[in-house]
DSSP file (Angstrom, degrees, kcal/mol; ACC not computed):
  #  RESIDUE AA STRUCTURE BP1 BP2  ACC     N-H-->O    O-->H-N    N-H-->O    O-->H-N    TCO  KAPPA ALPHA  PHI   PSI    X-CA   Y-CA   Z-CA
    1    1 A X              0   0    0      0, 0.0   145,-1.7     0, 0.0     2,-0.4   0.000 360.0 360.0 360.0 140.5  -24.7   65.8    1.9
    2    2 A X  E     -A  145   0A   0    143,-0.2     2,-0.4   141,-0.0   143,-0.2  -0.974 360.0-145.1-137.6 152.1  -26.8   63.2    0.3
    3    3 A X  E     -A  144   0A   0    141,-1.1   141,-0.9    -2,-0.4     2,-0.4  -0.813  16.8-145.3-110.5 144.2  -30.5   63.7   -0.6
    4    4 A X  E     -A  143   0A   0     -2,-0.4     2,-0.4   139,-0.1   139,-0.2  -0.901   8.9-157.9 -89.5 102.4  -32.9   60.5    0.0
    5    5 A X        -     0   0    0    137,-1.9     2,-0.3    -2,-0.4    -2,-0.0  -0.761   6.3-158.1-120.0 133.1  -35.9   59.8   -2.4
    6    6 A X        -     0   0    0     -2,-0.4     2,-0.9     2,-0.0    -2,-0.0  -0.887  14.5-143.9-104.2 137.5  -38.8   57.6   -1.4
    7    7 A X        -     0   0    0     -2,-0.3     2,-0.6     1,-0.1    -2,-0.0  -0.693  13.7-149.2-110.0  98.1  -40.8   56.2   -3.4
    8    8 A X    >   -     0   0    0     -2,-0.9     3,-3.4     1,-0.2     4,-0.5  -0.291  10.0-147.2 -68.1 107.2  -44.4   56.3   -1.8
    9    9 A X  T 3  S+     0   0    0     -2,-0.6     6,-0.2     1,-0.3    -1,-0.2   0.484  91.0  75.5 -50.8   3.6  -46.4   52.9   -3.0
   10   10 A X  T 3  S+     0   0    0      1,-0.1    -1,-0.3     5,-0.1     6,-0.1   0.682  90.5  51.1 -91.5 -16.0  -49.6   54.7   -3.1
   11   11 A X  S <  S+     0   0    0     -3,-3.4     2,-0.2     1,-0.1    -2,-0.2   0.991  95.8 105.9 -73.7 -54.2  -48.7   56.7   -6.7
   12   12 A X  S >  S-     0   0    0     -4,-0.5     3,-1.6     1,-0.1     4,-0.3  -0.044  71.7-139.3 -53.8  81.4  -47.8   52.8   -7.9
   13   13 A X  T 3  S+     0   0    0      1,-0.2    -1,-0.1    -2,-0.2     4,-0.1  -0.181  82.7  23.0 -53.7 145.5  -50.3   51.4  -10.2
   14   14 A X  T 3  S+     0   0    0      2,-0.1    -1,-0.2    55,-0.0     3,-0.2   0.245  98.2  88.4 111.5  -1.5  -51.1   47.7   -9.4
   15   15 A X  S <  S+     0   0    0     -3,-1.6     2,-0.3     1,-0.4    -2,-0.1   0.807 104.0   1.1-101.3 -29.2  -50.0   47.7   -5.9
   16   16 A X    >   -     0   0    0     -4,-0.3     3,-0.6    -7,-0.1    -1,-0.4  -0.826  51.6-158.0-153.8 106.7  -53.5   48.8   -4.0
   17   17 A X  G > >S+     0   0    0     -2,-0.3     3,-3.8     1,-0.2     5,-1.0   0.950  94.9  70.7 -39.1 -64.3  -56.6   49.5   -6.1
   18   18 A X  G > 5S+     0   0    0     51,-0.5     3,-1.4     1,-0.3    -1,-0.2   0.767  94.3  43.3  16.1 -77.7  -57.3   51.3   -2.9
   19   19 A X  G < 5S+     0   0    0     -3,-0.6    -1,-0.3     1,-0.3    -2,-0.2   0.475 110.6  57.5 -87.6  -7.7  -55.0   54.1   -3.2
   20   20 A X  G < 5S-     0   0    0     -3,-3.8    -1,-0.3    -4,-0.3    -2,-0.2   0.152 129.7 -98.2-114.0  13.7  -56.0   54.3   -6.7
   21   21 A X  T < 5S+     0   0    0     -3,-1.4     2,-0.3     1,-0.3    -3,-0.2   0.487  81.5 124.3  83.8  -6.5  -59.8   54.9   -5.4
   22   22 A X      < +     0   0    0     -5,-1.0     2,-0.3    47,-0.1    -1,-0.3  -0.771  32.6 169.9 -96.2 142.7  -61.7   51.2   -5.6
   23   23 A X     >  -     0   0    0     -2,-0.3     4,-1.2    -4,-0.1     3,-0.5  -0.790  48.4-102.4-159.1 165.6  -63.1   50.5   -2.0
   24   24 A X  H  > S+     0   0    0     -2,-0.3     4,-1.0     1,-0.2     5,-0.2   0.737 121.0  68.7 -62.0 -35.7  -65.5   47.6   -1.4
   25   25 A X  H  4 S+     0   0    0      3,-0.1     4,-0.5     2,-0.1    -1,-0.2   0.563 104.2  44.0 -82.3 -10.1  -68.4   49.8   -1.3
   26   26 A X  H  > S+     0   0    0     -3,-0.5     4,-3.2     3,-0.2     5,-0.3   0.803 106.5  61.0 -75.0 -75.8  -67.8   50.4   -5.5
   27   27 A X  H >< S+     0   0    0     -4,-1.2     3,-6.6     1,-0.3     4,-0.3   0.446 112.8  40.4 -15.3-118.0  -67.2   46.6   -6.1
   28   28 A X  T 3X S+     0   0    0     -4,-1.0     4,-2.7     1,-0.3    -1,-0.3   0.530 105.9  57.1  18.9 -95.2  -70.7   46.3   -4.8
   29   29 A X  H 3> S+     0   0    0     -4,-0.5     4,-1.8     2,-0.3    -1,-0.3   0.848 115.6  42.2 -35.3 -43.4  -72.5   49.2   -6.4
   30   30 A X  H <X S+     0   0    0     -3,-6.6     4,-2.1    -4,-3.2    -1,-0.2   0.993 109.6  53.8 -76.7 -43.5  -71.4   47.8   -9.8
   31   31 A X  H  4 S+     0   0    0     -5,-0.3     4,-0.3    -4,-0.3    -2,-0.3   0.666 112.4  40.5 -54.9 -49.2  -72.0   44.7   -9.2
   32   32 A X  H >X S+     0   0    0     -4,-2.7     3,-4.3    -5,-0.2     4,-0.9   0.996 109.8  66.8 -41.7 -77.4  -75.8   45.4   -8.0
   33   33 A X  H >< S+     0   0    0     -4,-1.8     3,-2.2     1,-0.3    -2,-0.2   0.663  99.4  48.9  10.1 -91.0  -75.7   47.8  -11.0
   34   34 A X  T 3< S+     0   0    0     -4,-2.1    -1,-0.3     1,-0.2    -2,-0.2   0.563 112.3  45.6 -29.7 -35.4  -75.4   44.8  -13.3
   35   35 A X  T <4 S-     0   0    0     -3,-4.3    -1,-0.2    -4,-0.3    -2,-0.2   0.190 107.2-122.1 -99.8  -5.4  -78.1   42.9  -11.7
   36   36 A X  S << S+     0   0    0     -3,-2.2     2,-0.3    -4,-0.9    -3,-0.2   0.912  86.0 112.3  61.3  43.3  -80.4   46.0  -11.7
   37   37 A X        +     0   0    0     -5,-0.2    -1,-0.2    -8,-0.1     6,-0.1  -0.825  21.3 139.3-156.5  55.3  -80.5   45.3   -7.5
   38   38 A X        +     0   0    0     -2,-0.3     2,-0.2    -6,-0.2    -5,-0.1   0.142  45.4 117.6-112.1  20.5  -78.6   48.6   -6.4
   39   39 A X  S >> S-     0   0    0      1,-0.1     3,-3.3    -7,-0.0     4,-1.6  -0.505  75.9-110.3 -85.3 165.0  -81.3   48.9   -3.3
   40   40 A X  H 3> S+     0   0    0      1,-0.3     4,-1.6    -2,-0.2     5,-0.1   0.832 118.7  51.3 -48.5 -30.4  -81.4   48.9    0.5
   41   41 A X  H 3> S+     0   0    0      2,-0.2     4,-1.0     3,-0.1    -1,-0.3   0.665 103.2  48.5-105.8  22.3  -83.0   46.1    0.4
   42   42 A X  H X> S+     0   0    0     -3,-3.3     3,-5.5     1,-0.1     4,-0.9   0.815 116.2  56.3 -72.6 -62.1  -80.7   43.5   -2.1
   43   43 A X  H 3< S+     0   0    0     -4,-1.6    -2,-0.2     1,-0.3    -1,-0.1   0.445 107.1  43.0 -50.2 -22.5  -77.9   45.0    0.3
   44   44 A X  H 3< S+     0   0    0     -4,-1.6     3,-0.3     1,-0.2    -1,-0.3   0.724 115.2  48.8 -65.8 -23.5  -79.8   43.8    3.9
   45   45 A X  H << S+     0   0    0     -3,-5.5    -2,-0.2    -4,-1.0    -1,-0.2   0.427 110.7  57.3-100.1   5.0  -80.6   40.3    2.5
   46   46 A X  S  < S+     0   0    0     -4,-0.9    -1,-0.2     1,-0.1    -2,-0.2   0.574 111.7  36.1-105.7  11.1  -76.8   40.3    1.4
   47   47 A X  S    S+     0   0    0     -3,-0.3    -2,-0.2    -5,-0.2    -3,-0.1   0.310 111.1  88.7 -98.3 -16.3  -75.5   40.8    4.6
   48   48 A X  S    S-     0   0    0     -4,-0.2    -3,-0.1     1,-0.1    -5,-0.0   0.082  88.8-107.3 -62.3-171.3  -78.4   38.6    6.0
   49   49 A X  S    S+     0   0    0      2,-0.0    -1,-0.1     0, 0.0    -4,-0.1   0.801  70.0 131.6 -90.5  -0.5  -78.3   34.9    6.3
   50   50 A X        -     0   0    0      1,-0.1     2,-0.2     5,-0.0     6,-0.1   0.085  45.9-156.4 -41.4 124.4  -80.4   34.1    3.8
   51   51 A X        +     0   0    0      4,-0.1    -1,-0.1     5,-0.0    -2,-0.0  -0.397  40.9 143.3 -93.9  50.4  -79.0   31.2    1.1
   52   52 A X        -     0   0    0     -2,-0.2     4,-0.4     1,-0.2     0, 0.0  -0.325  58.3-128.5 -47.4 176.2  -81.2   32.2   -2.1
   53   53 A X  S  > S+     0   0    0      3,-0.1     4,-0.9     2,-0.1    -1,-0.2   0.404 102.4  64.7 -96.3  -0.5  -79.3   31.7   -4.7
   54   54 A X  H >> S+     0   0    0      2,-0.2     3,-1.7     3,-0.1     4,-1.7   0.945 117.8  30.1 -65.7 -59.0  -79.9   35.2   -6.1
   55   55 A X  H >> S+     0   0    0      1,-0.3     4,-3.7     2,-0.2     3,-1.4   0.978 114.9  59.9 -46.9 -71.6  -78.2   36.5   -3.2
   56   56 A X  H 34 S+     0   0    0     -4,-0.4     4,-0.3     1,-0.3    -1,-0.3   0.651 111.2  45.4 -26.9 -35.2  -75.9   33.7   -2.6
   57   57 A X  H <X S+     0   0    0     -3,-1.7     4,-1.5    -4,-0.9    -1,-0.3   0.798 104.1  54.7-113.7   3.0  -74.7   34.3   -5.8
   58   58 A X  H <X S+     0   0    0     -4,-1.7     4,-3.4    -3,-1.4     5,-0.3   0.774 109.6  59.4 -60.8 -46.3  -74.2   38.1   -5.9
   59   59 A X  H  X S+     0   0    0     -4,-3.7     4,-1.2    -5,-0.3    -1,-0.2   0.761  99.3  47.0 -60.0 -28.8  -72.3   37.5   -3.1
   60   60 A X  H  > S+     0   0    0     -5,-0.4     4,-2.7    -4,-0.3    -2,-0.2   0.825 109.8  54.9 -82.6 -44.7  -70.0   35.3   -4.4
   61   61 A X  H  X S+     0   0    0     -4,-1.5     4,-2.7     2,-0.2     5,-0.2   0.987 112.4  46.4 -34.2 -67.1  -69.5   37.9   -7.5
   62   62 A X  H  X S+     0   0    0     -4,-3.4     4,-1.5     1,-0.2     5,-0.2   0.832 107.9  55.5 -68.9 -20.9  -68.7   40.7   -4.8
   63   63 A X  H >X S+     0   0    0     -4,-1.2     4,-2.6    -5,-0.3     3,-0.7   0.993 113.5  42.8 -75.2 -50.1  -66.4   38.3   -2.9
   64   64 A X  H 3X S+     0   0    0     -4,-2.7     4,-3.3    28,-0.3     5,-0.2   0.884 113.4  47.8 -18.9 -74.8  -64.3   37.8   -6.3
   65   65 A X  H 3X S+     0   0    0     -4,-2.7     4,-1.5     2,-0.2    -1,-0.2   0.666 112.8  46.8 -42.2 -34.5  -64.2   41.0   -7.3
   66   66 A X  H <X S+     0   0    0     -4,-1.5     4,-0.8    -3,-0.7    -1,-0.2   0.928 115.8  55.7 -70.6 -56.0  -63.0   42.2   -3.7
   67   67 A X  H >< S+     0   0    0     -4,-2.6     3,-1.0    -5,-0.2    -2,-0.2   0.951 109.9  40.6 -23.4 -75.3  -60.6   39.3   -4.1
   68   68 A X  H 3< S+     0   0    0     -4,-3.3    -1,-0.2     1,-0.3    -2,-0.2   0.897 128.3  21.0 -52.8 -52.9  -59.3   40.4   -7.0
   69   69 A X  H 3< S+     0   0    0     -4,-1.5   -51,-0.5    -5,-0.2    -1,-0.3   0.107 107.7  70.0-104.6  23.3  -58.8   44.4   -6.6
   70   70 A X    <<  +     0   0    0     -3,-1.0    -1,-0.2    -4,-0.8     3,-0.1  -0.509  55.1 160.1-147.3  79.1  -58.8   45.0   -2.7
   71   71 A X        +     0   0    0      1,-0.2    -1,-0.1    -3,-0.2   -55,-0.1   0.875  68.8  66.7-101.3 -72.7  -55.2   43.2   -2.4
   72   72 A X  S    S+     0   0    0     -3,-0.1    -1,-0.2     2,-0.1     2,-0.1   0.760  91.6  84.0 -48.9 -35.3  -54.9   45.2    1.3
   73   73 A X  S    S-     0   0    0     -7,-0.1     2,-0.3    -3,-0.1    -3,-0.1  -0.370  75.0-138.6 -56.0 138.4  -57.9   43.0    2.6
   74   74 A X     >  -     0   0    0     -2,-0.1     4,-3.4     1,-0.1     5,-0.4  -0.641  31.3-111.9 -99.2 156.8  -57.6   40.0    3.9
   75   75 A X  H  > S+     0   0    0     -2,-0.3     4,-1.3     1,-0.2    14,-0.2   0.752 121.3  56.7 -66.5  -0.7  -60.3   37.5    2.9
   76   76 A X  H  4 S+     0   0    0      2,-0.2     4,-0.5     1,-0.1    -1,-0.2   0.872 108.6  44.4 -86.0 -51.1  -61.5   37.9    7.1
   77   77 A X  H  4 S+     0   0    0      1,-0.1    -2,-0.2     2,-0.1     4,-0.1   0.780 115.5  55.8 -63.2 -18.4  -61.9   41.7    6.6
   78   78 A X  H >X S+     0   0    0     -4,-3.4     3,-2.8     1,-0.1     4,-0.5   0.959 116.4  33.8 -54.5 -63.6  -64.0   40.5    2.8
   79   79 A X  T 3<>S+     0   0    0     -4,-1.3     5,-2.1    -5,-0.4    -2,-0.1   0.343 105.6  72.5-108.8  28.7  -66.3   38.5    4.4
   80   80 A X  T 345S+     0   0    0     -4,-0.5    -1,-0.3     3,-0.2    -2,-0.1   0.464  86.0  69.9 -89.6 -30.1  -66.7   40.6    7.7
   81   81 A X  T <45S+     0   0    0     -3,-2.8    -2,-0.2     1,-0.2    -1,-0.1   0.728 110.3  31.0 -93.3  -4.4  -68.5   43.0    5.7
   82   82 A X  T  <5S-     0   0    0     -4,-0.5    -2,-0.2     2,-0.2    -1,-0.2   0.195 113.5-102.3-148.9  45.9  -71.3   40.4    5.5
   83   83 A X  T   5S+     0   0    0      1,-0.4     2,-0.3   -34,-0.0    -3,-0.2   0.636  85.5 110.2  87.9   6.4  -71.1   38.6    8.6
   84   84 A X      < -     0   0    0     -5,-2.1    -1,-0.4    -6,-0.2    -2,-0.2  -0.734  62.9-112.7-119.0-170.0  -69.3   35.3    7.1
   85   85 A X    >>  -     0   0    0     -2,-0.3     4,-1.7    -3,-0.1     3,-0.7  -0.043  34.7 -88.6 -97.0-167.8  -66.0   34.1    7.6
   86   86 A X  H 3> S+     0   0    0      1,-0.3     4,-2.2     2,-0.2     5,-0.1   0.824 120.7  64.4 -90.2 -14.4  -63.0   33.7    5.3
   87   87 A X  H 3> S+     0   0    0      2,-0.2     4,-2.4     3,-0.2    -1,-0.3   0.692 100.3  57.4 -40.4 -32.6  -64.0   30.2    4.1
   88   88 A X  H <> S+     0   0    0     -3,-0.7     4,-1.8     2,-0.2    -2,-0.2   0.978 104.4  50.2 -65.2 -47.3  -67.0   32.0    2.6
   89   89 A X  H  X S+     0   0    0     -4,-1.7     4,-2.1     1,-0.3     5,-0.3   0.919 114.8  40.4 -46.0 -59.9  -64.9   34.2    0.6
   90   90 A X  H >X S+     0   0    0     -4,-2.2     4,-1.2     1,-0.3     3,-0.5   0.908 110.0  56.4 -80.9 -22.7  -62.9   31.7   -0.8
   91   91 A X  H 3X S+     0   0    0     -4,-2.4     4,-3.0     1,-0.2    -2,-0.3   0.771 108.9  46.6 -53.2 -35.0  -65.3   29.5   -1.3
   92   92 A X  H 3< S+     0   0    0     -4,-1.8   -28,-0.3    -3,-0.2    -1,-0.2   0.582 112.1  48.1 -73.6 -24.2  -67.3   32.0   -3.4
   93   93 A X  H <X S+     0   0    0     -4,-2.1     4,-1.8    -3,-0.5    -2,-0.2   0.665 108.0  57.2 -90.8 -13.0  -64.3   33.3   -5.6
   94   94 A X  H  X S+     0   0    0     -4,-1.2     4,-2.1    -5,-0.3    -2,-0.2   0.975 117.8  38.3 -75.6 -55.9  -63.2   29.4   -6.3
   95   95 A X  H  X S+     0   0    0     -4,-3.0     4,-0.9     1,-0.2    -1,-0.2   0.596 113.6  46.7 -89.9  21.2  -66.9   29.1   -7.7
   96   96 A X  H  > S+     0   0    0    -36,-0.2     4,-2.3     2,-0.1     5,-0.2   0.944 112.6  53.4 -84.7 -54.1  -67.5   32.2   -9.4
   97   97 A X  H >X S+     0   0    0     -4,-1.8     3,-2.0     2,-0.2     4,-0.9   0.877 120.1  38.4 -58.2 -76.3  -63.7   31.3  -11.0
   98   98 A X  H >X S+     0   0    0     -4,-2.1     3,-4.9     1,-0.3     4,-1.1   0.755 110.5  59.6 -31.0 -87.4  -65.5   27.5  -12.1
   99   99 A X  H 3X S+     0   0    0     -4,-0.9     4,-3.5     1,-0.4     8,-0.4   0.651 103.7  42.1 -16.9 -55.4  -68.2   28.8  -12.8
  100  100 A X  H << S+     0   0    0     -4,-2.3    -1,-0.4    -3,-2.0    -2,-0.2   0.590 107.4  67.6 -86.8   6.0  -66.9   31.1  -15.5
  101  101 A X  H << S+     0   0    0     -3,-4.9    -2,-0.2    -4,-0.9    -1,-0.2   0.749 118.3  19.2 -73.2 -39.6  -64.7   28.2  -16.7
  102  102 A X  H  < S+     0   0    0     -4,-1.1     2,-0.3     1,-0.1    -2,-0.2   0.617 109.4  71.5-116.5  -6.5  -67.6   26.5  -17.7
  103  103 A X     X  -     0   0    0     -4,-3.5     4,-1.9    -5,-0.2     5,-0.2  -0.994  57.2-156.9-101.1 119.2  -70.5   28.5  -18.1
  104  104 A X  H  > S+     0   0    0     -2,-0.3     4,-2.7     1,-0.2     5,-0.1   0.820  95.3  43.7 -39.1 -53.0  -70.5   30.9  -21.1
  105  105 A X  H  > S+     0   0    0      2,-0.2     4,-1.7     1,-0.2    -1,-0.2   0.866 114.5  52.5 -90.8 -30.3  -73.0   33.5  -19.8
  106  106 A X  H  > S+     0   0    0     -7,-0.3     4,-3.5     2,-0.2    -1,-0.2   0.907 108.9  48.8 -71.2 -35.7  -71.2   33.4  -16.3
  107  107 A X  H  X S+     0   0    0     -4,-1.9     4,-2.6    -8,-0.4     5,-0.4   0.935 114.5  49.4 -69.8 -40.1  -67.7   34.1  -18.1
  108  108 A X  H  X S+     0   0    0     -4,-2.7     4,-1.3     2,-0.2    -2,-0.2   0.873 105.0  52.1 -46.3 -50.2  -69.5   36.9  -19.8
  109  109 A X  H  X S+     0   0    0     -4,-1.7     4,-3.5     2,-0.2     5,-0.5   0.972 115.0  48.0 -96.0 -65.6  -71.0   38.5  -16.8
  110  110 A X  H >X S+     0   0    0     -4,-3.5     4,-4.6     1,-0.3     3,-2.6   0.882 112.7  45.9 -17.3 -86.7  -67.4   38.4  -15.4
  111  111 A X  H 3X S+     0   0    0     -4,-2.6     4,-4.5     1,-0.3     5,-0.3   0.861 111.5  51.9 -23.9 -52.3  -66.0   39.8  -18.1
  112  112 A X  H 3X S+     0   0    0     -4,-1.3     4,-0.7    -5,-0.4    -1,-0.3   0.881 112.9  42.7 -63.8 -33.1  -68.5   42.3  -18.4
  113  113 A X  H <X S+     0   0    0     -4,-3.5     4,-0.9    -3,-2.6    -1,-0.2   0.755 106.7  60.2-100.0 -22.6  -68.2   43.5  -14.9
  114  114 A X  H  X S+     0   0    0     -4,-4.6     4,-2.4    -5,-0.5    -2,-0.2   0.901 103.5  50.9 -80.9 -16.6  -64.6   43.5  -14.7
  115  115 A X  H  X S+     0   0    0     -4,-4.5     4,-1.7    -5,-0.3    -2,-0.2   0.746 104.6  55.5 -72.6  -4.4  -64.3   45.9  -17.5
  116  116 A X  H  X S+     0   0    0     -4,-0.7     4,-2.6    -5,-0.3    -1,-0.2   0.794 111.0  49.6 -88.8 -39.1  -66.8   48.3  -15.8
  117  117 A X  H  X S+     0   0    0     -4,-0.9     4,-0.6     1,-0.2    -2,-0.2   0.972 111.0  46.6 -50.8 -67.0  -64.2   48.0  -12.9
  118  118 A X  H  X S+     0   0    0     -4,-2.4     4,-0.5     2,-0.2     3,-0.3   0.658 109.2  56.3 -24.6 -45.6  -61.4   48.7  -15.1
  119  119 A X  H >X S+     0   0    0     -4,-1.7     3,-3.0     1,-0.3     4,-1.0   0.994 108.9  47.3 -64.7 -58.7  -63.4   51.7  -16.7
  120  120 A X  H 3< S+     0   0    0     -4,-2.6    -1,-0.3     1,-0.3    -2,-0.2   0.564 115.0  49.9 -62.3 -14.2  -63.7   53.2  -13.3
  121  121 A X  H 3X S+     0   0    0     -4,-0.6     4,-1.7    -3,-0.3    -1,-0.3   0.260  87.0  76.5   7.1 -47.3  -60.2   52.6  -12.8
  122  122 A X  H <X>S+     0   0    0     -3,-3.0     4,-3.0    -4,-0.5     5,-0.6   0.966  84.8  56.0 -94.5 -57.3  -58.6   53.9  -15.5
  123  123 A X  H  X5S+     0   0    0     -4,-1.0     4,-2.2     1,-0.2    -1,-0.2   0.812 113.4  50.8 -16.9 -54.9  -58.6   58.1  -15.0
  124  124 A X  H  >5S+     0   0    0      1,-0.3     4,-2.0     2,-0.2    -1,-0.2   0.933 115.3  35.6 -60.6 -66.5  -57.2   57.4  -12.1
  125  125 A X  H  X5S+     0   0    0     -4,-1.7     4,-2.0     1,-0.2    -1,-0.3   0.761 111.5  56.3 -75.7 -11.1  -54.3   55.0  -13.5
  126  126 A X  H  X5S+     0   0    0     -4,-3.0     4,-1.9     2,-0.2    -1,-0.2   0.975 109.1  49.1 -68.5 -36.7  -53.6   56.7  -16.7
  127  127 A X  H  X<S+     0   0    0     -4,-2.2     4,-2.0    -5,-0.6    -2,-0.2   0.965 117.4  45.6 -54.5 -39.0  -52.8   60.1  -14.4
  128  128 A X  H  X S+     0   0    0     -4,-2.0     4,-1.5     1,-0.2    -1,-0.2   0.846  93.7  68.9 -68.0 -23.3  -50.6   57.7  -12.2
  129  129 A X  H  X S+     0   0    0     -4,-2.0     4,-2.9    -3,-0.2    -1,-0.2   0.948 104.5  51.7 -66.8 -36.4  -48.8   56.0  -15.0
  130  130 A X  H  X S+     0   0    0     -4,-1.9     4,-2.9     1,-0.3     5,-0.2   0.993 109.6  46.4 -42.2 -66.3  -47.0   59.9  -15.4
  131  131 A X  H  X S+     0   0    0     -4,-2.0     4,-0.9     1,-0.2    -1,-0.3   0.698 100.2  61.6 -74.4 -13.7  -46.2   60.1  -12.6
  132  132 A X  H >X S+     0   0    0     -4,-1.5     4,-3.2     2,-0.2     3,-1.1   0.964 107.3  58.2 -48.7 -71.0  -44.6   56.4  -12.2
  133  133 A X  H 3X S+     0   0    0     -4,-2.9     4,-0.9     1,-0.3    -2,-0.2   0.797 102.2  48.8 -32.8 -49.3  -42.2   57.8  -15.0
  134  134 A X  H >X S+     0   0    0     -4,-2.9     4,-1.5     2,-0.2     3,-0.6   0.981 107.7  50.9 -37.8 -66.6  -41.2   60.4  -13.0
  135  135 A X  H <X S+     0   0    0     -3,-1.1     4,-1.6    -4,-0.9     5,-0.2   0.816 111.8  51.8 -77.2 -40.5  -40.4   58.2   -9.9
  136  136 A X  H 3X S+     0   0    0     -4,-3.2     4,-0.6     1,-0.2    -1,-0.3   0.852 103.9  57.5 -80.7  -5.9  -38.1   55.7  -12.4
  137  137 A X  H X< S+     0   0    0     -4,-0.9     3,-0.6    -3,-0.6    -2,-0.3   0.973 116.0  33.5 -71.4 -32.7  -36.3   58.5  -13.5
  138  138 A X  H >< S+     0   0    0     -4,-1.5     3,-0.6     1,-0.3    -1,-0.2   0.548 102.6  70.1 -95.5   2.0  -35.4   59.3  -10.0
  139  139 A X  H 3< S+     0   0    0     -4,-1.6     3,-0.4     1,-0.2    -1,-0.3   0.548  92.0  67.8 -80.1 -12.8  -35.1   55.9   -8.6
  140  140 A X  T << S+     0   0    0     -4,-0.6     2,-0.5    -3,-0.6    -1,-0.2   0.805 110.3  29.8 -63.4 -26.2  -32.0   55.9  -10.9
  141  141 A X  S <  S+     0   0    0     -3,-0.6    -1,-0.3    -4,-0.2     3,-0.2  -0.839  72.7 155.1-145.0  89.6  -30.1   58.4   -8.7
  142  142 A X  S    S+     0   0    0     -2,-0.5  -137,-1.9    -3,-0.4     2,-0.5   0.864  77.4  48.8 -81.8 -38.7  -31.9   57.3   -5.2
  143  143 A X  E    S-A    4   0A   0   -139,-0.2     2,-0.3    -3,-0.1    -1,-0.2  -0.910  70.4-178.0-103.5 111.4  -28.6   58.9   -3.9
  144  144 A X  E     -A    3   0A   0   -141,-0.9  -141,-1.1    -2,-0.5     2,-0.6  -0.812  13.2-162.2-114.3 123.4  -27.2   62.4   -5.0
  145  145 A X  E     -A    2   0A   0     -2,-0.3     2,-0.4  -143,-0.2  -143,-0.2  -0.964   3.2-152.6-132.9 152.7  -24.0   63.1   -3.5
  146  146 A X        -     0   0    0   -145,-1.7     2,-0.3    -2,-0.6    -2,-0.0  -0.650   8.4-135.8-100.5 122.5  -22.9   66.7   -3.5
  147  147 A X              0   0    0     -2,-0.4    -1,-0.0     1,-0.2    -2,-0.0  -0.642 360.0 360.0 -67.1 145.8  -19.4   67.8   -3.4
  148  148 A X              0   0    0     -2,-0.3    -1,-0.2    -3,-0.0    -2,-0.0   0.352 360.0 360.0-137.8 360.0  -18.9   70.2   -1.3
């Protein structure tokens, strides 16, 4: 008889922020947060077309961030959730990335907003990192076979 154990990738930190709780609609919400702009109406004119640059560049924040932690998306389901295309996307995490290369206050902001990700993040992964331990002890003996 031989037993099989699978190792389901949704306990795995680092593989889907997702599974770990981070969804698009967080990204967002902090990201407004920061900007003190967590209302109905930042969120219509950031799905509008509107090019402020307030907007324009909040948007470009939330396409990074989504970049960065929502791994299962593709950058057409990112910039689907406000009406542009995947060019936008990447175009908006290439200059937030510049942007914090060369601006001090921008690299801060970053900084600032990924740890707030991270915070929200972490219950979640410390609980999982247990249970990861678990899962390499038993990925050592993936196959038990029993004399019988």
């Amino acid at each position: 008889m031989k037993l099989k154990v699978e190792v389901s990738p949704y306990c795995i930190p680092g593989l889907s922020p997702m599974n770990r709780g981070m969804t698009f609609e967080i990204i967002q919400g902090i990201v407004l947060d920061h900007h003190n702009s967590n209302d109905e109406q930042t969120r219509d004119a950031l799905r509008s077309r509107t090019h402020k640059r307030k907007y324009a560049d909040l948007r470009h924040i939330i396409f990074y961030f989504s970049y960065m932690y929502l791994k299962h998306m593709s950058v057409d389901d990112i910039g689907e959730k406000y009406g542009r295309d995947h060019a936008s996307v990447i175009h908006g995490k290439n200059k937030i990335e510049n942007l914090s290369e060369s601006d001090p206050h921008m690299k801060d902001l970053i900084k600032y907003i990924g740890s707030d990700l991270e915070v929200y993040l972490s219950p979640i992964v410390k609980k999982s990192y247990n249970h990861v331990e678990k899962i390499e002890n038993l990925s050592r003996h993936k196959t038990v076979k029993k004399d019988n």
